[in-house]
N, C-alpha and C positions, 0 to 999 in steps of 0.2 A: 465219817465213821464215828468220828467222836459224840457227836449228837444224837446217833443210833445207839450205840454202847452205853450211853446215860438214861435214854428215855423209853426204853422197850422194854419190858416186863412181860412175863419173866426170861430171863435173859440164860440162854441155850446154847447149845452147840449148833444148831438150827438157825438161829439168829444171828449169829457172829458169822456163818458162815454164808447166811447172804450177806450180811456188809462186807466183807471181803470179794462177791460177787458182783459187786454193784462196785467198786472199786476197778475190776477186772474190765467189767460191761462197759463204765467211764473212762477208759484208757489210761484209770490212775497207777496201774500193778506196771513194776518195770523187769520185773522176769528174771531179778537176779536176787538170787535167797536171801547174801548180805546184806544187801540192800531193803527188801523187806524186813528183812527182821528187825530190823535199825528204826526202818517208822512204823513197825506194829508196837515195838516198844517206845518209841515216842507217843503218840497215840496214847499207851497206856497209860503211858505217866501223866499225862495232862486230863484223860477219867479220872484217874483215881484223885487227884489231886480235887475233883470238881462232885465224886460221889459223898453225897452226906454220907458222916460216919452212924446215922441209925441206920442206912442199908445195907447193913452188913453182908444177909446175902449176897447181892451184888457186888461187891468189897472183896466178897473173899474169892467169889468165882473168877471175877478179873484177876485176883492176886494168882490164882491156881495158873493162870499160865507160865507164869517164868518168865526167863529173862536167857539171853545171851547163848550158850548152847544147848541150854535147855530147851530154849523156843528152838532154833532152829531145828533140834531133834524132833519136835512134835510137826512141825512145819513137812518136814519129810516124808513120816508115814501118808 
């Protein structure tokens, strides 16, 4: 997922949520929210840490998710 979230352009709600589909497909999803949430934001942190700071778009839309019960709130609907 980390490799997909770096290198797709332009980067969507579309597009995150196939890599999360392809996750799912490859028996990576383990079905428990806290558990997700735990390495969607792992995950994030190791993007952002590897997104050049000129692509700020992509910067800020990864930043737009949150973190901790924020994500899990979005994870919900």
């Amino acid at each position: 997922m980390e490799e997909f979230l770096l290198t797709r352009k332009p980067l969507d709600i579309v597009r995150i949520s196939t890599a999360l589909f392809v996750r799912v497909e490859e028996g990576e999803w383990t079905g428990v929210l806290k558990k997700e949430v735990e390495n969607f934001e792992n995950v994030l942190k190791r993007v952002l840490e590897r997104v050049l700071s000129e692509d700020v778009e992509r910067r800020k839309k990864l930043q737009g998710f949150g973190t901790g019960k924020k994500l899990a709130k979005r994870v919900r609907r």
